[in-house]
N, CA, C and O atoms as a DFTB+ gen file, in Angstrom:
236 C
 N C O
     1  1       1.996     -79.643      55.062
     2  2       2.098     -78.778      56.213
     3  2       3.335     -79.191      57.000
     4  3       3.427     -80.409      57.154
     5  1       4.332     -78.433      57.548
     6  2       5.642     -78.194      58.368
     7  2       5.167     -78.123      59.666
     8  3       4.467     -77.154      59.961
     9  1       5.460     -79.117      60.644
    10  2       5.056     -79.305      61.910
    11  2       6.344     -78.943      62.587
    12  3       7.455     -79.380      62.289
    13  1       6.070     -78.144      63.475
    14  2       7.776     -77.991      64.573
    15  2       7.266     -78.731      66.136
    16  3       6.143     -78.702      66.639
    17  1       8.349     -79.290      66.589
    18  2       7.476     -79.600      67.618
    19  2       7.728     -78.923      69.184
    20  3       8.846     -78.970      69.695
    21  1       6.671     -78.353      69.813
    22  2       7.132     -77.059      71.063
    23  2       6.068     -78.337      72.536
    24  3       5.275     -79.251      72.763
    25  1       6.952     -77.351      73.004
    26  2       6.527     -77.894      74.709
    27  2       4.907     -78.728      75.002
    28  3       4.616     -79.642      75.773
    29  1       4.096     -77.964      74.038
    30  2       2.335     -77.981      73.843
    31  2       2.258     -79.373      72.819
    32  3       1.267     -80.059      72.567
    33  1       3.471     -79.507      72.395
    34  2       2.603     -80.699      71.397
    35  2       3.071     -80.195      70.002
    36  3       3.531     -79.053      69.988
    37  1       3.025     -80.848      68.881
    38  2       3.084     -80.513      67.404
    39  2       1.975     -79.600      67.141
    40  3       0.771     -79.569      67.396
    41  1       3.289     -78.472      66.208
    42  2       2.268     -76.890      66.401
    43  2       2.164     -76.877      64.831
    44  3       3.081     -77.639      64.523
    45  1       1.602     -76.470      63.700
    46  2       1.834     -76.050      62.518
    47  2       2.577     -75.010      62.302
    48  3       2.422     -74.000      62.988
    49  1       3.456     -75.072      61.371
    50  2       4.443     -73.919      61.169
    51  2       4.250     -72.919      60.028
    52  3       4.104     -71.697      60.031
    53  1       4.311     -74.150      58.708
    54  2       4.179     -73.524      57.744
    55  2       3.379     -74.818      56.587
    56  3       3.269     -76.044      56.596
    57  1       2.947     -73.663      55.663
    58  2       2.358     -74.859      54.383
    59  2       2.730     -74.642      53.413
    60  3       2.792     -73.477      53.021
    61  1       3.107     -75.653      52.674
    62  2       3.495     -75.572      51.350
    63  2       2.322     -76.669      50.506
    64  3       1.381     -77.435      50.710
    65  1       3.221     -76.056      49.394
    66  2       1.561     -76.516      48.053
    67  2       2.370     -77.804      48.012
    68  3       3.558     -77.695      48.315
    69  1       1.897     -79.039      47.675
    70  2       1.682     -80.387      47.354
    71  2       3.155     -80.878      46.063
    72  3       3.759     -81.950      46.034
    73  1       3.337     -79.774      45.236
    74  2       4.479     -79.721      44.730
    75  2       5.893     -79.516      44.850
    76  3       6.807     -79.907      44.124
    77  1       5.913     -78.395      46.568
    78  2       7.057     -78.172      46.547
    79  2       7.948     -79.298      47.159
    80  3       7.589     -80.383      47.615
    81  1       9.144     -78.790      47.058
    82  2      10.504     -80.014      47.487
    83  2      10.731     -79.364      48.646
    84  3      11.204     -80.222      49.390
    85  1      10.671     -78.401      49.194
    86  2      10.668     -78.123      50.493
    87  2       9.805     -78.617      51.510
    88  3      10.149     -78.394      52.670
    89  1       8.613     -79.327      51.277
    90  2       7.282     -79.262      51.789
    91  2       7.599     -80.567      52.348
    92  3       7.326     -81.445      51.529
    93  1       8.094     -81.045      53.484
    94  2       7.954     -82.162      54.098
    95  2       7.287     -82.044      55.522
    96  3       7.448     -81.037      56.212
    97  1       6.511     -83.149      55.940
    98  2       5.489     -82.778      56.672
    99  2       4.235     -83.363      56.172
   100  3       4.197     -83.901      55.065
   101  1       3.348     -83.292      56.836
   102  2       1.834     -84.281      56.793
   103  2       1.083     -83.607      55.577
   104  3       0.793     -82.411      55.613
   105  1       0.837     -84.257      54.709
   106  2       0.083     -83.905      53.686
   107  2      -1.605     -83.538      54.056
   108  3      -2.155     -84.356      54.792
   109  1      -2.516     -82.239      53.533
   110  2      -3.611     -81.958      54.285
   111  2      -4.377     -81.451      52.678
   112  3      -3.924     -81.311      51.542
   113  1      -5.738     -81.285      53.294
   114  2      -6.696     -80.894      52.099
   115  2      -6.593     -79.428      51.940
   116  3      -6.336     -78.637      52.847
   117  1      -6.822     -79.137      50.680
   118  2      -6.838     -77.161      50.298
   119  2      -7.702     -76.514      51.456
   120  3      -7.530     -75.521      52.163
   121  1      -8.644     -77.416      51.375
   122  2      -9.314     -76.583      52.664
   123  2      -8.616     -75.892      54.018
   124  3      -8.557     -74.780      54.543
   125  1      -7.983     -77.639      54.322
   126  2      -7.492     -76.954      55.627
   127  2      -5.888     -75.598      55.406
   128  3      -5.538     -74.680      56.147
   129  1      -5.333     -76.071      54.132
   130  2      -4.504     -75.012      54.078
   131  2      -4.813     -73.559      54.268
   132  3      -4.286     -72.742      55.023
   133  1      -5.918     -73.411      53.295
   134  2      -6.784     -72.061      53.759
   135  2      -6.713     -71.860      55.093
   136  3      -6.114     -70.989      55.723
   137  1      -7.571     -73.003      55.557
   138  2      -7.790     -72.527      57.178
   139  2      -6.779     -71.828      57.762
   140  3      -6.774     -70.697      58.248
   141  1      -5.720     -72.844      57.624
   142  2      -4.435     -72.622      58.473
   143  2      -3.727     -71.117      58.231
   144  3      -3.082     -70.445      59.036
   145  1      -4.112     -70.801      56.701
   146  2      -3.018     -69.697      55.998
   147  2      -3.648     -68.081      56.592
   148  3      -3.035     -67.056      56.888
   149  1      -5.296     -68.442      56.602
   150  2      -6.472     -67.210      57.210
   151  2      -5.856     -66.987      58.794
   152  3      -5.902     -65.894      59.358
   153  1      -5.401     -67.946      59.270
   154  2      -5.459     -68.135      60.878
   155  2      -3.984     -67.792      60.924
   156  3      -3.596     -67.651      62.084
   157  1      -2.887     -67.586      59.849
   158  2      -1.779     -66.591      60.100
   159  2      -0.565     -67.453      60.038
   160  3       0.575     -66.995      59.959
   161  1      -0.946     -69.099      60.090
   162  2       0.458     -69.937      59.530
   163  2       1.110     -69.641      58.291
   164  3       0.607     -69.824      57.183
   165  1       2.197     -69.198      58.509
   166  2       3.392     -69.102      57.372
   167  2       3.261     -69.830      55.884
   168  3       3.699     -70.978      55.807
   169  1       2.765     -69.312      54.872
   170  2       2.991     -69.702      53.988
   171  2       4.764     -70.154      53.371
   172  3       5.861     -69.774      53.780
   173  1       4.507     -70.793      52.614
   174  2       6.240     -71.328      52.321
   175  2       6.490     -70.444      51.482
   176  3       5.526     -70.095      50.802
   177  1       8.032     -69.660      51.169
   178  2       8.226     -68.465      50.469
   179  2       8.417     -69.069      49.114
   180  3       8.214     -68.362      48.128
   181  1       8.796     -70.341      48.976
   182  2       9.265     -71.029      47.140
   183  2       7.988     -71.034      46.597
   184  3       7.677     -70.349      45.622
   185  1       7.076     -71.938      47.316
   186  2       6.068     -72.699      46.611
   187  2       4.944     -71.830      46.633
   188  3       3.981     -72.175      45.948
   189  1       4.869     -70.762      47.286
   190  2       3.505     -69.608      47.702
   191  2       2.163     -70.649      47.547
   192  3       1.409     -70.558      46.579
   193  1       1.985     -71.569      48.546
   194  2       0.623     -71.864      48.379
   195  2      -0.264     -70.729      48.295
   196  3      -0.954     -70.561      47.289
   197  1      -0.303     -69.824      49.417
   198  2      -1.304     -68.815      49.654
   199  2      -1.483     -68.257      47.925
   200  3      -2.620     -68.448      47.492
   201  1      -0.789     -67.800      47.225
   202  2      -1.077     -67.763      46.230
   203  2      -1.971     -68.708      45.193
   204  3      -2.937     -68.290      44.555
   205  1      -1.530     -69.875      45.160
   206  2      -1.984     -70.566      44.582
   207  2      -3.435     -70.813      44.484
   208  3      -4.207     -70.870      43.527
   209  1      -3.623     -70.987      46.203
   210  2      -5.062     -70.744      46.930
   211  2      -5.846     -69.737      47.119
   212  3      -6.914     -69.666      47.726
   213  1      -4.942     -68.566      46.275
   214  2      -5.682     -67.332      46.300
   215  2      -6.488     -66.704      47.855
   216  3      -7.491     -66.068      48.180
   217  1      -5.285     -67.371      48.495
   218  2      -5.442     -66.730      50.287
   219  2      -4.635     -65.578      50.045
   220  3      -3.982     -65.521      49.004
   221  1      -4.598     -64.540      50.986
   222  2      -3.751     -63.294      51.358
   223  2      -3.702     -63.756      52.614
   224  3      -4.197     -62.894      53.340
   225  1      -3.377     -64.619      53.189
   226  2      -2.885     -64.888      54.465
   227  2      -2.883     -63.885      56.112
   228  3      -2.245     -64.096      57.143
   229  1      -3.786     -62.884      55.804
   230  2      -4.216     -62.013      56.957
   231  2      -5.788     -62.624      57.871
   232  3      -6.933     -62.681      57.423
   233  1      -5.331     -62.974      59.116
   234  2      -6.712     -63.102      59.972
   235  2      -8.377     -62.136      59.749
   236  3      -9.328     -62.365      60.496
């Protein structure tokens, strides 16, 4: 998971799957990727977790 950091504190940005080389940032369980991907965080465009995880990434 891609953390940016805003006024509030470290926000989640985006997630990438466990493989990609883009994906730097705190490593998290499939679960919570789901969570995060249902709740509208940016999947990464290389690595398409949401795919992987068979999320469609809509709330």
């Amino acid at each position: 998971m891609e953390i940016h950091r805003t006024g509030r504190g470290p926000q989640p940005f985006r997630v990438h799957a466990g493989h990609c080389s883009d994906g730097q940032g705190k490593e998290i369980t499939r679960d919570k990727a789901r969570r995060l991907l249902t709740a509208g965080i940016e999947a990464c465009p290389f690595c398409s977790p949401d795919t992987e995880l068979r999320v469609d990434g809509t709330a």
